[in-house]
C-alpha positions as CSV (number, residue, x, y, z in Angstrom):
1,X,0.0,0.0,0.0
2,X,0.8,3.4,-0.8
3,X,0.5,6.3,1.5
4,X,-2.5,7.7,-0.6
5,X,-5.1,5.0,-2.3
6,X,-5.2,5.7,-6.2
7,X,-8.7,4.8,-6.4
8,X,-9.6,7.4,-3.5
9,X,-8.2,10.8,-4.7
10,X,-5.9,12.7,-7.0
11,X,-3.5,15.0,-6.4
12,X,-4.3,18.1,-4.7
13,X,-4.6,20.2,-1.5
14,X,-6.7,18.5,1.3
15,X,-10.0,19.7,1.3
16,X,-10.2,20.1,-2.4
17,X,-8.9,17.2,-3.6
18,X,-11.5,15.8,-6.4
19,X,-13.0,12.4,-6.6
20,X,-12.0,9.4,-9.2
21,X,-15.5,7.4,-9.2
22,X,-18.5,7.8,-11.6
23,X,-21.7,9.3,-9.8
24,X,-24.4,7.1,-8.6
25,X,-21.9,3.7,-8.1
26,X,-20.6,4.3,-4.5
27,X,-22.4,3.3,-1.3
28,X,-21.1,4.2,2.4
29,X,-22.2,3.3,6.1
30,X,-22.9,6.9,6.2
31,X,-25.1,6.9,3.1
32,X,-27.0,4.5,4.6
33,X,-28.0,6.4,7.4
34,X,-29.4,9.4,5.4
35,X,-31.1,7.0,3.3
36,X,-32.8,6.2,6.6
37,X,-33.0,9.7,7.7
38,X,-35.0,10.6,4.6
39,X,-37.8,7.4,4.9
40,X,-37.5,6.5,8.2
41,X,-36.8,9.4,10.5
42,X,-37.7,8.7,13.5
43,X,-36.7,5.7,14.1
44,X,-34.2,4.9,16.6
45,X,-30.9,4.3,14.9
46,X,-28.3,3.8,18.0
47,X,-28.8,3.2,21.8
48,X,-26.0,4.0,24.4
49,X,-26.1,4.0,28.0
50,X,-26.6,7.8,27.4
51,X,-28.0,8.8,24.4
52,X,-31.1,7.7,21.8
53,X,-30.7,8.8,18.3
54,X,-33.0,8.9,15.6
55,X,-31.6,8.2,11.9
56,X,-32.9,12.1,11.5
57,X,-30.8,13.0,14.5
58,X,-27.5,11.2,13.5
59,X,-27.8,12.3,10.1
60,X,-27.8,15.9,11.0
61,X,-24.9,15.5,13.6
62,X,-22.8,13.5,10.9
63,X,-23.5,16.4,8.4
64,X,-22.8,18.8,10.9
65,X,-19.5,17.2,11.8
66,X,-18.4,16.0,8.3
67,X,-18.1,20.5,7.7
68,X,-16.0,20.5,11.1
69,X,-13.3,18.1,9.0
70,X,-13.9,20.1,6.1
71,X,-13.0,23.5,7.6
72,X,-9.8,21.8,9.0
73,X,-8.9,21.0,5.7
74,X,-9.7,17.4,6.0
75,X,-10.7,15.8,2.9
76,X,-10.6,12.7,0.6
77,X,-7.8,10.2,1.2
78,X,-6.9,12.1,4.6
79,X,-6.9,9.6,7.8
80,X,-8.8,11.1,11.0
81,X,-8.4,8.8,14.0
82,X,-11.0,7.9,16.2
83,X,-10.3,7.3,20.1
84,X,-12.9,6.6,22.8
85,X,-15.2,4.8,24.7
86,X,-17.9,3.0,23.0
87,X,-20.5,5.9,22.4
88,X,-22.4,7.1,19.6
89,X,-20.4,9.7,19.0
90,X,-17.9,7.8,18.1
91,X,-20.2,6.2,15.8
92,X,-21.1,9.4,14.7
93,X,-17.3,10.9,14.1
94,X,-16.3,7.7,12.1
95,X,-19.5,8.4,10.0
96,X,-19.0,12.0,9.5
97,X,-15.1,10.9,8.4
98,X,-16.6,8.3,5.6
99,X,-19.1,11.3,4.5
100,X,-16.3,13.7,3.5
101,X,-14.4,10.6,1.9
102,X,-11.6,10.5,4.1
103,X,-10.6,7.5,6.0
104,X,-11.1,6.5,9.4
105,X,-8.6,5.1,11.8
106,X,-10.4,3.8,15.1
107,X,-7.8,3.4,18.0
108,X,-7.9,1.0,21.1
109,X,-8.0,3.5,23.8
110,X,-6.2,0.8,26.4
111,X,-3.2,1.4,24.5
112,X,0.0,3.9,26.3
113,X,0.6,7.0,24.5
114,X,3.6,5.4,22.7
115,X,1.7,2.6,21.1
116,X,-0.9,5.5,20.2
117,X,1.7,7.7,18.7
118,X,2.7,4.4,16.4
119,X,-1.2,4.0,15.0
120,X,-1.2,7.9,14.3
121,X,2.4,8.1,12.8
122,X,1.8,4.8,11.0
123,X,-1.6,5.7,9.3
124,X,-0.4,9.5,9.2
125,X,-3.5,10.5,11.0
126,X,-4.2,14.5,10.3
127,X,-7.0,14.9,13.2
128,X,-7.6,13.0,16.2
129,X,-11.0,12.9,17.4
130,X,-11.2,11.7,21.2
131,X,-12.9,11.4,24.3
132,X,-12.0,14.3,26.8
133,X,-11.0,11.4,29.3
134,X,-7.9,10.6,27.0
135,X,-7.1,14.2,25.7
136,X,-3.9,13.9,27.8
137,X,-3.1,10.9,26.7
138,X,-3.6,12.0,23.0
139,X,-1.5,15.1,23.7
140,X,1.5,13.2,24.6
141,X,0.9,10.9,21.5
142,X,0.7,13.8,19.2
143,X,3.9,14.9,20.3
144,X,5.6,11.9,18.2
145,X,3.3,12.0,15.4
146,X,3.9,15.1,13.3
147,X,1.5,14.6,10.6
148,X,-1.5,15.5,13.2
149,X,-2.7,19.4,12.8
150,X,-6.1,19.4,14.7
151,X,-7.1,17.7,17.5
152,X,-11.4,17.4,18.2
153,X,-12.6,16.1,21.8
154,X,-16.0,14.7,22.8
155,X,-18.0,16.9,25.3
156,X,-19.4,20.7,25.5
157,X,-16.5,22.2,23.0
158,X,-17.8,19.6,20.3
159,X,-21.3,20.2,20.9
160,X,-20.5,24.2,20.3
161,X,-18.6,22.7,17.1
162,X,-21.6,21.3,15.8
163,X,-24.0,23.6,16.8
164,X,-22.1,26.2,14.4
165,X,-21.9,24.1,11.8
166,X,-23.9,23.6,8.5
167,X,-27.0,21.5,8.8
168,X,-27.3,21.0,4.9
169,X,-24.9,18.6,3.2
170,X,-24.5,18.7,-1.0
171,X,-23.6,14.9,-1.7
172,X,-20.1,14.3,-2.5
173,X,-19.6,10.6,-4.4
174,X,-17.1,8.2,-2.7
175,X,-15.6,5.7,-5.2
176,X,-16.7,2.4,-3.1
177,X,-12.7,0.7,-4.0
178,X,-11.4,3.6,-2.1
179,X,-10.4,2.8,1.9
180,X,-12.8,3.5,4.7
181,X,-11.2,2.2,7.2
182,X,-7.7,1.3,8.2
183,X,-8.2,-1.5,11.2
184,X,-4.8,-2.1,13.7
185,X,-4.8,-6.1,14.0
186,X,-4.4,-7.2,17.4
187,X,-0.7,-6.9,17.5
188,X,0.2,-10.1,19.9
189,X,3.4,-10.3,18.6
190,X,5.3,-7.2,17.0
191,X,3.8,-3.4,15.9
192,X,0.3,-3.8,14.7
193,X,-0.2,-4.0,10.8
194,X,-3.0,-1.5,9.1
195,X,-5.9,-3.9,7.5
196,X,-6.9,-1.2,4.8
197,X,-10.6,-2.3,4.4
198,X,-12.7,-0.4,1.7
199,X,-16.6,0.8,1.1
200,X,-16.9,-2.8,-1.1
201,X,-15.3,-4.8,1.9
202,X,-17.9,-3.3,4.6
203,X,-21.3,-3.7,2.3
204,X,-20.2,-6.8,0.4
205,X,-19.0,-8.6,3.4
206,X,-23.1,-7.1,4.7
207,X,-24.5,-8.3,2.4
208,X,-23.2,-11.6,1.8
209,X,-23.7,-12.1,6.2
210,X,-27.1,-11.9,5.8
211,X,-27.3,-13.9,2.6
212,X,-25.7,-17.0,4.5
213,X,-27.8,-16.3,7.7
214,X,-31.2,-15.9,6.4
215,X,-31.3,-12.2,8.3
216,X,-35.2,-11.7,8.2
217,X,-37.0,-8.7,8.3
218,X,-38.0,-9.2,11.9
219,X,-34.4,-9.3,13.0
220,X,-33.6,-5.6,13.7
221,X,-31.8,-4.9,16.9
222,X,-28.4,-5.8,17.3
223,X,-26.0,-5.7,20.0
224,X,-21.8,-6.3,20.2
225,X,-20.1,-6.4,23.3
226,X,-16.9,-5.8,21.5
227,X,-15.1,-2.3,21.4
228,X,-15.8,-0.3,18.6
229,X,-12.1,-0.1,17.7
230,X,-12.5,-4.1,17.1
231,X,-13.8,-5.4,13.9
232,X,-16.8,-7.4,15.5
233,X,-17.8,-4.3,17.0
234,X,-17.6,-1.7,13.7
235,X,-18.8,-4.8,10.8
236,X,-21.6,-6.2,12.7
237,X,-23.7,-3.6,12.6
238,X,-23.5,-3.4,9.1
239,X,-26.7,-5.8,8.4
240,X,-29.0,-3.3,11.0
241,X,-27.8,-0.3,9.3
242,X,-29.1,-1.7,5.7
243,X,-32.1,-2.5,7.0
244,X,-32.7,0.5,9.4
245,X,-32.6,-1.5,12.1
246,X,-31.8,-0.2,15.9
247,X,-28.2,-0.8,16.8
248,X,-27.4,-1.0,21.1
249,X,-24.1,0.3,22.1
250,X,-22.6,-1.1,25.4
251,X,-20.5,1.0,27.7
252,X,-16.7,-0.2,27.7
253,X,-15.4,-1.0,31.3
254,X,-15.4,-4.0,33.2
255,X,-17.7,-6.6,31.4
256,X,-21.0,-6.6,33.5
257,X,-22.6,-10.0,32.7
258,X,-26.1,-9.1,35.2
259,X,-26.2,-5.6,33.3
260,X,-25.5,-7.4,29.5
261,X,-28.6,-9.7,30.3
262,X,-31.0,-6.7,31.7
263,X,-30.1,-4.9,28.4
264,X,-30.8,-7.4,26.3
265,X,-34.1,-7.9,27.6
266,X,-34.9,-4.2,27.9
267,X,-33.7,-3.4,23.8
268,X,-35.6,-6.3,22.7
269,X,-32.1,-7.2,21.2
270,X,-32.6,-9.8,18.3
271,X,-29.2,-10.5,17.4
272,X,-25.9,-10.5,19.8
273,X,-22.5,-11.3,19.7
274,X,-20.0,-11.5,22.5
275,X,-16.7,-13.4,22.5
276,X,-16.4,-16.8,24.7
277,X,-15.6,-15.7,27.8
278,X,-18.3,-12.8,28.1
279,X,-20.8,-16.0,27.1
280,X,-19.1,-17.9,29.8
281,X,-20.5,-15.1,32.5
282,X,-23.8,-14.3,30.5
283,X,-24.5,-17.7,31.1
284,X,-23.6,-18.0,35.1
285,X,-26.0,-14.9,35.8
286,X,-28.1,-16.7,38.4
287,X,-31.8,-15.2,37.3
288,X,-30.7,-16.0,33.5
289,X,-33.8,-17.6,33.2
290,X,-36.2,-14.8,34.9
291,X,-35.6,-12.5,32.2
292,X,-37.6,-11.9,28.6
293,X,-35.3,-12.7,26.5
294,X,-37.8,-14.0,23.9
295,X,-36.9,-11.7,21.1
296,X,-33.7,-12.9,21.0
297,X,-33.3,-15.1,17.9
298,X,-29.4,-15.5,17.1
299,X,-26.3,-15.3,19.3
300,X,-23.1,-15.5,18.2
301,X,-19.3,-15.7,19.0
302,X,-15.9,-15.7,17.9
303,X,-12.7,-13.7,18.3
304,X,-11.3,-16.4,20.1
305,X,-11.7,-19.9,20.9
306,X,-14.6,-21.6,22.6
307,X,-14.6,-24.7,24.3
308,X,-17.3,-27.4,23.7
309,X,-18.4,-27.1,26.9
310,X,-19.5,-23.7,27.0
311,X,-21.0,-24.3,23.8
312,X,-23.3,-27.0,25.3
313,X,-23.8,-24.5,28.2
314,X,-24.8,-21.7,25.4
315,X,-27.4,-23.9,23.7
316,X,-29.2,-25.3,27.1
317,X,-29.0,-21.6,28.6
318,X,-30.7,-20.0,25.2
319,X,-33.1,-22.5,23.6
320,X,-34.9,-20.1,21.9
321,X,-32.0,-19.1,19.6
322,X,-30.1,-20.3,17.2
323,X,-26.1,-20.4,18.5
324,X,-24.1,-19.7,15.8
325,X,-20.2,-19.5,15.5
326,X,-18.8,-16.8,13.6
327,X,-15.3,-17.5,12.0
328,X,-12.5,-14.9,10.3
329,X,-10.2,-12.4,11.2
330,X,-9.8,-8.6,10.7
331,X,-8.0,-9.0,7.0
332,X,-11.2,-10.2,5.7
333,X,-14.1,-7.6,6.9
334,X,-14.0,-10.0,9.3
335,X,-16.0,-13.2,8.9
336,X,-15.0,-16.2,6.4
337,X,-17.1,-19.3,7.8
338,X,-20.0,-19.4,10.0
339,X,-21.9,-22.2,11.9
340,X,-25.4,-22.3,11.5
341,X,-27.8,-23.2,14.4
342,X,-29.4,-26.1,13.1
343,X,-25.6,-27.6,12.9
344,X,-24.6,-26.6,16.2
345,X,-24.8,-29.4,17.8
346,X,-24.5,-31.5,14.8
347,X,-21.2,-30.5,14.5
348,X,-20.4,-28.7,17.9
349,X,-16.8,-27.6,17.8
350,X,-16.6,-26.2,14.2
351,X,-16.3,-23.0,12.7
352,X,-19.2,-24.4,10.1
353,X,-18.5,-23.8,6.2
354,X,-16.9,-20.7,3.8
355,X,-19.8,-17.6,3.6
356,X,-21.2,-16.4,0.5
357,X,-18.6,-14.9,-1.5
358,X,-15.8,-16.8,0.5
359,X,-13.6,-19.0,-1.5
360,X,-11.3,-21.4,0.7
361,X,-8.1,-23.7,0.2
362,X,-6.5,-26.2,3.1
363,X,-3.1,-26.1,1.8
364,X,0.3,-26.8,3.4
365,X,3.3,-24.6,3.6
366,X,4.0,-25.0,-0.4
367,X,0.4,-24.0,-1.3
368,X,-0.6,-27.3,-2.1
369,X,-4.2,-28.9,-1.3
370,X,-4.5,-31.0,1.7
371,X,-6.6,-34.2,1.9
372,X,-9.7,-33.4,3.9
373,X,-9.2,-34.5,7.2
374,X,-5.3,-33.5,7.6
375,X,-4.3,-30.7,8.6
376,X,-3.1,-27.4,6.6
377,X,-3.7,-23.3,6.9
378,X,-6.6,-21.6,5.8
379,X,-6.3,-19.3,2.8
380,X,-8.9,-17.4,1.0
381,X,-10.4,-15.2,-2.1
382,X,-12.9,-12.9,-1.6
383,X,-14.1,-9.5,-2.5
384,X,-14.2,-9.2,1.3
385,X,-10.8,-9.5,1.7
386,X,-8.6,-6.1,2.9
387,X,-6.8,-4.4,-0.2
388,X,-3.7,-4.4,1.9
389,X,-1.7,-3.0,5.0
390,X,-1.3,0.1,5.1
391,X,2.3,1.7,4.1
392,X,3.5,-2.4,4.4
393,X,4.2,-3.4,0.8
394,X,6.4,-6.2,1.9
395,X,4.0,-7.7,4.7
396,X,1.0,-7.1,1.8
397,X,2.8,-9.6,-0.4
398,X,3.8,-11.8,2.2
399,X,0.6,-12.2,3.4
400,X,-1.5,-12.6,-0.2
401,X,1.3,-15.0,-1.4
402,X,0.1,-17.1,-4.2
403,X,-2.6,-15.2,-5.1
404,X,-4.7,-16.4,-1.5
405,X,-4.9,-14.6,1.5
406,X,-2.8,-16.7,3.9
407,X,-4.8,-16.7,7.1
408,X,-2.2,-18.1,9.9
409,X,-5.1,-20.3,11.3
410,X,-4.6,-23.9,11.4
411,X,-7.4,-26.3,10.3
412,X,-8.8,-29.6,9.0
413,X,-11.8,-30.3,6.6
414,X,-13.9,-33.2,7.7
415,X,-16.0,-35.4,5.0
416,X,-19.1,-32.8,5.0
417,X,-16.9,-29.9,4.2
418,X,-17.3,-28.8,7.8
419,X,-14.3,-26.8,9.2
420,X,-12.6,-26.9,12.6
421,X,-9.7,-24.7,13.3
422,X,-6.6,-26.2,15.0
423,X,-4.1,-23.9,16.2
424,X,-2.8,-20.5,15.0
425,X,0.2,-21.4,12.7
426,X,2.7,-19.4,15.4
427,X,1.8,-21.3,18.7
428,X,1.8,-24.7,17.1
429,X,4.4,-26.8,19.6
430,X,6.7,-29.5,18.1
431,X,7.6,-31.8,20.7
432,X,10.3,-34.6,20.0
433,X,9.0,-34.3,16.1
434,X,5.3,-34.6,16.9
435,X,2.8,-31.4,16.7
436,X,1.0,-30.5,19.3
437,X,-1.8,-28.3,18.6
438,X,-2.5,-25.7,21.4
439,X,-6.1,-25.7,21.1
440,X,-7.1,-29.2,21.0
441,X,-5.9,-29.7,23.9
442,X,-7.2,-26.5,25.7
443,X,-10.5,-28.0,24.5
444,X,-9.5,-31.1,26.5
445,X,-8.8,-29.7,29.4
446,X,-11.4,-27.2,29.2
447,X,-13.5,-29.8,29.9
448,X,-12.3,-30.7,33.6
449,X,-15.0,-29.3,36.4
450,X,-12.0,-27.5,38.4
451,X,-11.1,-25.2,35.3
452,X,-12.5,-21.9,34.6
453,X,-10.1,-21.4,31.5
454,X,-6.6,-22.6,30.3
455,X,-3.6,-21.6,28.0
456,X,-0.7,-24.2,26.4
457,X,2.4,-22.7,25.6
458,X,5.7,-25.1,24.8
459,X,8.5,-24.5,27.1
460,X,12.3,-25.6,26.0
461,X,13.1,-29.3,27.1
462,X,16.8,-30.7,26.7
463,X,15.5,-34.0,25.4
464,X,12.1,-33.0,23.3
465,X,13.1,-29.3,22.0
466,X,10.0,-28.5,23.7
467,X,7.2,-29.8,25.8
468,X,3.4,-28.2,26.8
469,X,2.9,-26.3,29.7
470,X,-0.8,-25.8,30.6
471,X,-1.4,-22.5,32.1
472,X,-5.5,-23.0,34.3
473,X,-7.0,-20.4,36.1
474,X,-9.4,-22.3,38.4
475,X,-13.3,-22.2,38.8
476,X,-12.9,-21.7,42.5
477,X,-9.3,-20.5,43.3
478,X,-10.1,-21.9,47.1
479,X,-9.9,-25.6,45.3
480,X,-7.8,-25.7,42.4
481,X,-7.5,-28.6,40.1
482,X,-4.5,-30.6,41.7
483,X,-1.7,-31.5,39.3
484,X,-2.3,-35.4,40.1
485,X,-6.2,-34.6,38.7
486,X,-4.4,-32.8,35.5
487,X,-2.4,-35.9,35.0
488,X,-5.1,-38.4,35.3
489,X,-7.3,-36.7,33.4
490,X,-5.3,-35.9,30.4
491,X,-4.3,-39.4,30.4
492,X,-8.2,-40.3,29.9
493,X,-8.6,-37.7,27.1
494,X,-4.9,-37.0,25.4
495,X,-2.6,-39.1,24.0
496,X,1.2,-39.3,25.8
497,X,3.2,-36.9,23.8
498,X,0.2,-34.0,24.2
499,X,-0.3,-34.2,27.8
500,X,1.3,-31.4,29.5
501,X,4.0,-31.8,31.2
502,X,3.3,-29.2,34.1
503,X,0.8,-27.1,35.3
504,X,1.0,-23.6,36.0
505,X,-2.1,-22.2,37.9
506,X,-2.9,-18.4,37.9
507,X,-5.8,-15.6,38.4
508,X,-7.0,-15.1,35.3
509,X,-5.2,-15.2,31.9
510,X,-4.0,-11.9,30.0
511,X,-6.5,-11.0,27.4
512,X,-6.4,-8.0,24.9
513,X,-9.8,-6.4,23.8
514,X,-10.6,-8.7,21.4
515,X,-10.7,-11.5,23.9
516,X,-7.9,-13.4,22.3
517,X,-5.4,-14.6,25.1
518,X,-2.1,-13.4,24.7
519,X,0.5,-15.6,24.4
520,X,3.3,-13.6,24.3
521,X,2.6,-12.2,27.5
522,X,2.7,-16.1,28.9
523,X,5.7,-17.1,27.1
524,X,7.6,-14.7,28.8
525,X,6.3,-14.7,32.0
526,X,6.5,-19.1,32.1
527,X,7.9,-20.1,28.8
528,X,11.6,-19.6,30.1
């Protein structure tokens, strides 16, 4: 990638830079919701724990905010990052950023101002836009990131911003090839990379969700209980917005499972997702049952592994929905595979088969095609897939090497096409010449009543190169799981050369946002 998309400007100064698309062919998140505020005004477009906003509403505060960027001299091809709590407003800014045709850059707001200053020197942010709880924060960032001229924070000074600003908006067409969105991967091991996802991606990768889903008409409210700086949190609400549906926005902070369930039941959500382990609570609140939770047709999860014991847990604590699995990664908008209700417990464990508009190999490490039932990465061909990494030419060709988007995700194929997913291709262990695959036998052990999660990581051995070292935080930390119980019951479940040869017990285990355990973090606290 260059530092400019071709497709989204041409030379000129910011602001009045002109537009390489023919009229009428582009389509935007934010054009969706002024189609909405034109035929459905009042409806409620986005629910956070403070606000309500009609379609009408957002529209005009997007419009009002999209001249704020222009007057700045912000304009097509420009990056504005996005830093804050989940909100509407942030919803709103990343909108307002798309309207104008520049390109927004959401930022985890857990990261320290130097990891900031990377995303904002990396993607050569002009503006920040922020909550006023991390202006400090973005003022020491800034300092390293000399391409930012104009900083904008959330509260009473950007409600005086808007207030003065144009109501009226003449449309200005947004070739759909050009980048909305530059999206920091997860970063578990070296700087994050800058998945440069465009207009087609988002709606595409929409439209081809609810094509494999069977999203009715009925199905209208969604919740994520993902940051809006993830994927899950920005893509899923795609589907709602296209059908001018009502979208619920958590509030970040400490996961409250009792308060997730209430709201649920009180939004009439439809549709949720939440990674495994905020399932895992959801599913201990003890008046689960006591709540109307009848409108709730479809929950989902993904982001990181889940065992198939909370999986059975999900199904018996939700009859009513259908518990689907949903499968990809950033790179690709983000989902690739999904597993459908009806197969959830037909095939309990997998990631289910490729979406529409999802073409998939199982190849090994010289791009040829695996028998089904060994195993081999995951690569795929899709409009869906990211255009690139951002400034990262080398990284870009690395990654679509053979003409497939090489995933890093380990899987096998079994005789019904039906997919389960391995081991990431980095945290694979090779023990005396055999593979041991991290998450099978995390599953495994998942599965004993004394642990609440677990982690392998191969630690050196002088004799086998390596060997697995299971890292269990207990259910009850007052009665861990003994290692003599780890030992017997691997040997019931786990053949020799997997079991792990010692047991490491702790707290909780290190997660980042996404809810992806970090195993970087546990290789260098135990690995040595």
């Amino acid at each position: 990638m260059t530092a400019t998309h071709p497709a989204a400007t041409t030379a000129g100064t910011a602001g009045a830079t002109t537009t390489a698309t023919t009229p009428g062919r582009g389509m935007t998140m934010s054009d969706l919701v002024a189609r909405h505020a034109r035929g459905t005004p009042d409806e409620v477009a986005f629910v956070d724990p403070s606000h309500r906003r009609t379609y009408r509403e957002l529209d005009d505060r997007v419009t009002r905010l999209a001249h704020v960027l222009l007057e700045r001299g912000t304009g097509p091809g420009d990056r504005v990052a996005v830093l804050g709590l989940n909100s509407i407003e942030v919803v709103e800014a990343w909108l307002a950023v798309l309207r104008i045709g520049a390109i927004a850059v959401p930022v985890n707001f857990r990261l320290a101002a130097s990891e900031i200053a990377y995303a904002l020197r990396d993607s050569g942010a002009c503006v920040v836009i922020s909550d006023e709880a991390f202006a400090p924060v973005v003022e020491q960032a800034r300092a390293d990131a000399a391409e930012v001229r104009s900083t904008i924070t959330f509260g009473d000074a950007y409600e005086q911003l808007l207030a003065g600003a144009p109501g009226t908006w003449e449309e200005r067409p947004i070739p759909d090839e050009a980048p909305a969105y530059i999206m920091y991967t997860s970063g578990t091991t070296g700087f994050p990379k800058g998945a440069v996802l465009t207009h087609r991606n988002l709606y595409l990768h929409a439209f081809c969700s609810m094509a494999t889903m069977g999203t009715t008409g009925d199905d209208r409210v969604w919740m994520s209980a993902a940051p809006l700086f993830h994927i899950a949190g920005l893509s899923g609400m795609l589907p709602v917005l296209i059908t001018g549906g009502k979208v619920v926005i958590p509030p970040s902070g400490g996961f409250d499972p009792a308060q997730t369930v209430r709201t649920l039941a009180d939004e009439g959500v439809t549709s949720c997702f939440m990674v495994p382990a905020q399932w895992q609570a959801v599913c201990a609140v003890p008046d689960l049952g006591g709540h109307d939770l009848s409108r709730l047709r479809r929950i989902s999860w993904g982001a990181a592994p889940a065992s198939t014991t909370l999986l059975r847990t999900m199904i018996d604590s939700f009859p009513q929905a259908e518990v689907c699995t949903a499968f990809g990664q950033t790179e690709c908008s983000p989902v690739t595979t999904n597993l459908k209700g009806e197969d959830s417990i037909r095939k309990i464990g997998s990631v289910g088969t490729p979406m529409v508009g999802v073409e998939v190999r199982v190849v090994d490490d010289d791009m040829n095609d695996v028998p089904r039932g060994e195993i081999g990465e995951i690569v795929y061909r899709s409009p869906m897939v990211m255009s690139g990494y951002w400034n990262k030419p080398e990284e870009t060709a690395e990654a679509f090497r053979g003409g497939w988007f090489h995933s890093g995700d380990l899987v096998r194929e079994d005789p019904d096409g039906y997919l389960y997913v391995v081991d990431r291709k980095k945290d694979m262990i090779i023990s005396g010449g055999e593979n041991i695959y991290c998450a099978e036998v995390e599953n495994v052990l998942a599965g004993h009543p004394k642990i609440a999660e677990v982690a392998l990581i191969g630690v050196p051995d002088p004799k086998w190169g390596e060997t697995p070292l299971a890292i269990i935080a207990p259910r009850d930390p007052a009665d861990p799981p003994t290692d003599d119980e780890i030992e017997a019951y691997s040997r019931q479940h786990l053949a020799a050369y997997k079991r792990p040869r010692k047991v490491q017990l702790v707290d909780a285990l290190p997660r980042n946002p996404s809810g992806k355990v970090v195993k970087p973090v546990l290789r260098e606290q135990y690995g040595s």
